[in-house]
C-alpha positions as CSV (number, residue, x, y, z in Angstrom):
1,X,-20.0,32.2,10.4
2,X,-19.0,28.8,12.4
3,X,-17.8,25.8,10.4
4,X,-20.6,23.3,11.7
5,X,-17.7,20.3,10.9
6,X,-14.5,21.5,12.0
7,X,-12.6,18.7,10.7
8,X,-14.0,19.3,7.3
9,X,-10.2,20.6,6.6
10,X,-8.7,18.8,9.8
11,X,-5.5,17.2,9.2
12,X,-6.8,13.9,10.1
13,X,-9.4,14.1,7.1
14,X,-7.0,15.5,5.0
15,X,-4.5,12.6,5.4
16,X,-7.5,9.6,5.3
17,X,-8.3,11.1,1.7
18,X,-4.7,11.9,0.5
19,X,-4.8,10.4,-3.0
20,X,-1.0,10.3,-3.6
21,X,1.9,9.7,-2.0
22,X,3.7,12.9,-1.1
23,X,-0.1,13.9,-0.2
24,X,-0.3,11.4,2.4
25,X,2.9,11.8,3.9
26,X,2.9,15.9,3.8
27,X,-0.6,15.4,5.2
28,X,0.5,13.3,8.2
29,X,3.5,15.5,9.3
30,X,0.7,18.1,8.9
31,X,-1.7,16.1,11.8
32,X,1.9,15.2,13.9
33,X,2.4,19.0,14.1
34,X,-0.8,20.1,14.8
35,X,-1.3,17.0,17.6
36,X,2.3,18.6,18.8
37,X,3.7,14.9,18.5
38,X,7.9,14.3,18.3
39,X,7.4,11.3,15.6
40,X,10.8,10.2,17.0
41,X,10.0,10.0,20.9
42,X,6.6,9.3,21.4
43,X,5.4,5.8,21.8
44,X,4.6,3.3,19.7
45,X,2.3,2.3,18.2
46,X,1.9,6.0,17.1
47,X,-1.3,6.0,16.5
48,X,-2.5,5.2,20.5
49,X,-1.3,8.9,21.3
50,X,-3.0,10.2,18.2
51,X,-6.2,8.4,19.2
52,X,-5.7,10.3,22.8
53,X,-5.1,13.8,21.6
54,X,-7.6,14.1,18.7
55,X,-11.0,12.7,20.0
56,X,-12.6,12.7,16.8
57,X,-15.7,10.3,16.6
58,X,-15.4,9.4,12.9
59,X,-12.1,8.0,13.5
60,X,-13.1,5.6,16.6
61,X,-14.0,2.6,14.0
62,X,-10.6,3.1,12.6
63,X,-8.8,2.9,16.0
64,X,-11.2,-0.1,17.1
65,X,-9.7,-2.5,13.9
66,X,-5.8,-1.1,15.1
67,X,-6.5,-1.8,18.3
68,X,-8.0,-5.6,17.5
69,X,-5.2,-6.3,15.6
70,X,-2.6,-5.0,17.9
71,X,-4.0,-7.0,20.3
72,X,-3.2,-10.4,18.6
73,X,-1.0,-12.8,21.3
74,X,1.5,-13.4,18.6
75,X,2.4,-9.8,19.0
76,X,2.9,-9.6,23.0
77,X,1.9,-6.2,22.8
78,X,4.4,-4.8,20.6
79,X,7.3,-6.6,22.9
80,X,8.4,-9.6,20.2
81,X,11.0,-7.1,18.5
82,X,10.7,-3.8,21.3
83,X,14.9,-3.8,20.6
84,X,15.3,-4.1,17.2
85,X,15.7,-2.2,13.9
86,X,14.2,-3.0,10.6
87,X,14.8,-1.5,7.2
88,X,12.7,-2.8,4.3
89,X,14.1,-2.0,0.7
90,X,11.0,-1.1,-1.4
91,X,7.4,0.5,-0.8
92,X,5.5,-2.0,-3.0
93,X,2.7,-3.7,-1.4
94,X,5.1,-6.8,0.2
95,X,7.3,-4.4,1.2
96,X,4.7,-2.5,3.2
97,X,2.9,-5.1,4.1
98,X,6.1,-6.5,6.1
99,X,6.6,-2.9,7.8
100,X,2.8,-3.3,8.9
101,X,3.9,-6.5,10.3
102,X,6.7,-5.4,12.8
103,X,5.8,-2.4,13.7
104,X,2.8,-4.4,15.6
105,X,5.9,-6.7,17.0
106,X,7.4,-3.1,18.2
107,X,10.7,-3.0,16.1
108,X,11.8,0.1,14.8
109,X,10.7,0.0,11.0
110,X,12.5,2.6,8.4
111,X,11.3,2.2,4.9
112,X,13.5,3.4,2.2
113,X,11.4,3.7,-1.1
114,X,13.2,5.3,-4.6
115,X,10.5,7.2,-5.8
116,X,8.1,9.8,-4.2
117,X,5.2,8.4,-6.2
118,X,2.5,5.2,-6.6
119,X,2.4,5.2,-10.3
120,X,1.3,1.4,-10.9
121,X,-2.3,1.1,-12.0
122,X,-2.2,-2.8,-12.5
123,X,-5.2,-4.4,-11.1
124,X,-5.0,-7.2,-8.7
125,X,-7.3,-9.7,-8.0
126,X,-7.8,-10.4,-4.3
127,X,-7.9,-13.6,-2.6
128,X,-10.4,-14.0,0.0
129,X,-8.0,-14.0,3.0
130,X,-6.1,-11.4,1.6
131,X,-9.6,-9.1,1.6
132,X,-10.3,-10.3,5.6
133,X,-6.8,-8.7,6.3
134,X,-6.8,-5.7,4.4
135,X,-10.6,-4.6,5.9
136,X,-8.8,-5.6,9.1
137,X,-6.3,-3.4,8.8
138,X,-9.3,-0.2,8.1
139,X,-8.9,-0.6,4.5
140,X,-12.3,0.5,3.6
141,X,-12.0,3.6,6.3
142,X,-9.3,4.8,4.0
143,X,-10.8,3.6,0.5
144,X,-14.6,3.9,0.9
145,X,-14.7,1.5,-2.6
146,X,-12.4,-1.3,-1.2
147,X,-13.9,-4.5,-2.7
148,X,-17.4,-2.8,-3.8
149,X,-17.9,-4.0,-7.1
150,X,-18.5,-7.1,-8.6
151,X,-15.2,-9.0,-8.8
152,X,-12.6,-8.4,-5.2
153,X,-9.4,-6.5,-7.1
154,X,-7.6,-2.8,-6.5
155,X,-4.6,-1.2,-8.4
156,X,-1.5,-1.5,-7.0
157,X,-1.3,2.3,-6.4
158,X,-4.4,2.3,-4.1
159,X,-3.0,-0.5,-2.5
160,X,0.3,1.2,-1.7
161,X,-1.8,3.9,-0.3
162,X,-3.6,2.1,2.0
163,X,-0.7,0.2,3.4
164,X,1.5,3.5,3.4
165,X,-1.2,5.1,5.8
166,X,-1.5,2.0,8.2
167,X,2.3,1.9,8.7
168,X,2.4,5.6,9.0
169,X,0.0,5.5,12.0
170,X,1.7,2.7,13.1
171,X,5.3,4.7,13.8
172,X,7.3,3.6,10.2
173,X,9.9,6.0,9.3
174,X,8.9,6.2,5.4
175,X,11.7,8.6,3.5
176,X,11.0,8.1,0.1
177,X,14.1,9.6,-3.0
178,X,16.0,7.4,-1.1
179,X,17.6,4.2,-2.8
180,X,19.4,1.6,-1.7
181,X,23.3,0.9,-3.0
182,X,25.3,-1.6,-0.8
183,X,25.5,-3.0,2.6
184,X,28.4,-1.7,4.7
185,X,28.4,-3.8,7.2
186,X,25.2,-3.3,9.4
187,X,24.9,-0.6,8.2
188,X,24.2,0.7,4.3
189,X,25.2,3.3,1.4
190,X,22.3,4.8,-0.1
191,X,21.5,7.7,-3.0
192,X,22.2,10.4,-1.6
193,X,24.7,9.6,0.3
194,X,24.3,12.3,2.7
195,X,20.9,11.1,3.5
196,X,20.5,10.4,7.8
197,X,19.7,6.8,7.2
198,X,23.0,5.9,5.6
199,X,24.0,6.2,9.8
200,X,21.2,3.8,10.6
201,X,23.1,0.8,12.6
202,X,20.3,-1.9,11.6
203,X,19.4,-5.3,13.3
204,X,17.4,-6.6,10.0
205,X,17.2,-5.9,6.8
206,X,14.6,-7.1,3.9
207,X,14.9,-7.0,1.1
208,X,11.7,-5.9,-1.0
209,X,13.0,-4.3,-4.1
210,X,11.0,-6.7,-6.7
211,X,12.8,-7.9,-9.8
212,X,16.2,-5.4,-8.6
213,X,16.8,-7.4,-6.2
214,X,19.8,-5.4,-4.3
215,X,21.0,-7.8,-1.9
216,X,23.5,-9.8,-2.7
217,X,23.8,-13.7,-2.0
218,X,20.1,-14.5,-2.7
219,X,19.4,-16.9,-5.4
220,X,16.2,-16.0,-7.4
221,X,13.3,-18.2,-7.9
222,X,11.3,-16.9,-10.7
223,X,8.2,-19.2,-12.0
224,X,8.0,-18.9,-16.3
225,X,4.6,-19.9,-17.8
226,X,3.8,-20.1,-21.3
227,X,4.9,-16.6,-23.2
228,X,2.2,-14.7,-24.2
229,X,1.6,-11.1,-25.0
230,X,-1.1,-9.3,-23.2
231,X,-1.7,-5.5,-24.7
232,X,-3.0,-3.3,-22.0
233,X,-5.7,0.1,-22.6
234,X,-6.5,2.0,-20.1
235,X,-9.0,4.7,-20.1
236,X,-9.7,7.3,-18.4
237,X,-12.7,6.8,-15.3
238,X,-14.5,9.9,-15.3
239,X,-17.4,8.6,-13.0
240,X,-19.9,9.1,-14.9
241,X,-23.4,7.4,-15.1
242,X,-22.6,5.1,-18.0
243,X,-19.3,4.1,-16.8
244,X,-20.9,3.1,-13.6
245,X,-22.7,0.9,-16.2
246,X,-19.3,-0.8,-17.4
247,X,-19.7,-5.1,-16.9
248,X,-16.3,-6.1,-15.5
249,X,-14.8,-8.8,-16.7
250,X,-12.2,-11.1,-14.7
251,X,-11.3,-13.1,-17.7
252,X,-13.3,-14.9,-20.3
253,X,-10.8,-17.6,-22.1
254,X,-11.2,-19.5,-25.0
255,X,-13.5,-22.5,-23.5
256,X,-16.4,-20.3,-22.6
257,X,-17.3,-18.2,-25.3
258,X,-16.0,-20.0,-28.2
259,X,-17.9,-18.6,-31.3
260,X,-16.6,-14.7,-30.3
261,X,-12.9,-16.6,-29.8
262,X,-12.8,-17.8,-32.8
263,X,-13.4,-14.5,-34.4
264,X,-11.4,-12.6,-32.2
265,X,-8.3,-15.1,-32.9
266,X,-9.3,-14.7,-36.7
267,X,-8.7,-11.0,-36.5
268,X,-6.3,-10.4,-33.6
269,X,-4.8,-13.9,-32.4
270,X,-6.0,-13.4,-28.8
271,X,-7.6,-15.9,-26.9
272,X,-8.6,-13.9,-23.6
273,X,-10.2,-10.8,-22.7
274,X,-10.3,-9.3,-19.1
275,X,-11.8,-5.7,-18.2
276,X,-11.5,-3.8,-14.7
277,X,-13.3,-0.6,-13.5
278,X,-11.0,1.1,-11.1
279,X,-10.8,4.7,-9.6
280,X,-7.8,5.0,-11.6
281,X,-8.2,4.1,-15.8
282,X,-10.3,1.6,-16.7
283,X,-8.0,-1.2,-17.7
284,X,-8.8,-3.6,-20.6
285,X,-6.3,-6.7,-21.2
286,X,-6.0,-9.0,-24.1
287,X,-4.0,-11.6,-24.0
């Protein structure tokens, strides 16, 4: 018997559906070695001799949106920062996001990330530019659900996996167990310190370790509203029929349903409700 779909199990589909992580980066060393790429010496971006060597037609729309953003003036065709190198401190969304950013200006981008997993279900709400760069970027090619509901959000995790696969075809260096300790000079001691990077001689370094905030000599800015408590459940999303049936909720305060507020405050004290369906839990917050 003959496969009618040989890329049913192909590398390439493997790593566009990678659900984790460690998935998506074992898958795409996976589709390097069977395109017989050297990650380290073949141009950049990485994906142009990917696009060359796997002539797969389900991927063209994905290389089209690349290839329109790559060819933004701003970027002079990857020459802006051809002789630099980058590390970025953190693969949260900013810090990904940024890597995305000057890969396209051709800098060498390492990314050193702690952890080796995207653990944060958190549901963002998306602004509407935010939404225009993301789907420019193939964010729907990797996450067939990307802004299909009723109200524009995603978890931070899907997020993280979207962005980790665009800088990934971009030519990042992602090493991820690997955390960040001190600057010596231009270059940096990291955990474990036998770890390649802690050679790296670096041109630029960013800092986007959140709330840790590694680098020294930076003054934080932090804005602090009005303390409140929010409690946070989150259920399980099994997919089923009913589920599909959930009303998602972006926040209902005080003003607009007063009655059910009022009784709601008399029992609990809360005085907002909000309610996301995800592909991760279900997320319900009361604040």
């Amino acid at each position: 018997l003959v496969n009618p779909n040989p890329y049913t199990s192909h590398p390439i589909t493997n790593f566009v559906s990678a659900s984790t992580c460690r998935a998506a980066l074992r898958c795409f060393s996976q589709l390097c070695e069977h395109l017989q790429l050297d990650r380290s010496a073949t141009e950049k971006p990485l994906y142009q001799p990917i696009k060359r060597r796997l002539n797969y037609w389900k991927a063209n729309a994905l290389w089209a949106k690349l290839d329109r953003r790559a060819a933004q003036q701003e970027y002079q065709r990857g020459r802006v920062c051809s002789n630099m190198t980058c590390v970025i401190i953190g693969a949260g969304p900013c810090g990904l996001r940024t890597a995305v950013e000057l890969c396209f200006m051709g800098a060498r981008v390492v990314v050193l990330e702690k952890r080796d997993s995207f653990s944060r279900n958190n549901v963002l709400h998306l602004w509407p530019f935010t939404i225009y760069d993301l789907r420019g970027l193939g964010a729907k090619k990797f996450y067939g659900k990307f802004c299909a509901s009723s109200i524009d959000h995603i978890s931070i995790r899907q997020l993280q996996l979207i962005l980790l696969k665009v800088v990934l075809l971009l030519g990042a260096e992602v090493h991820v167990n690997v955390e960040f300790k001190q600057l010596e000079g231009w270059r940096m001691e990291v955990s474990p310190k036998s770890h390649p990077v802690s050679q790296l001689q670096f041109d630029v370094i960013v800092g986007a370790d959140g709330r840790r905030n590694t680098l020294p000599g930076f003054r934080r800015k932090e804005f602090r509203g009005k303390l409140a408590i929010a409690i946070t459940a989150n259920f399980k999303n099994r997919n089923t029929s009913a589920e599909a049936k959930v009303e998602e909720i972006s926040g209902v305060a005080f003003i607009f349903n007063q009655r059910f507020f009022q009784q709601l405050r008399q029992e609990t004290g809360s005085s907002r409700l909000a309610a996301a369906l995800t592909d991760t839990p279900v997320g319900d917050v009361l604040t």
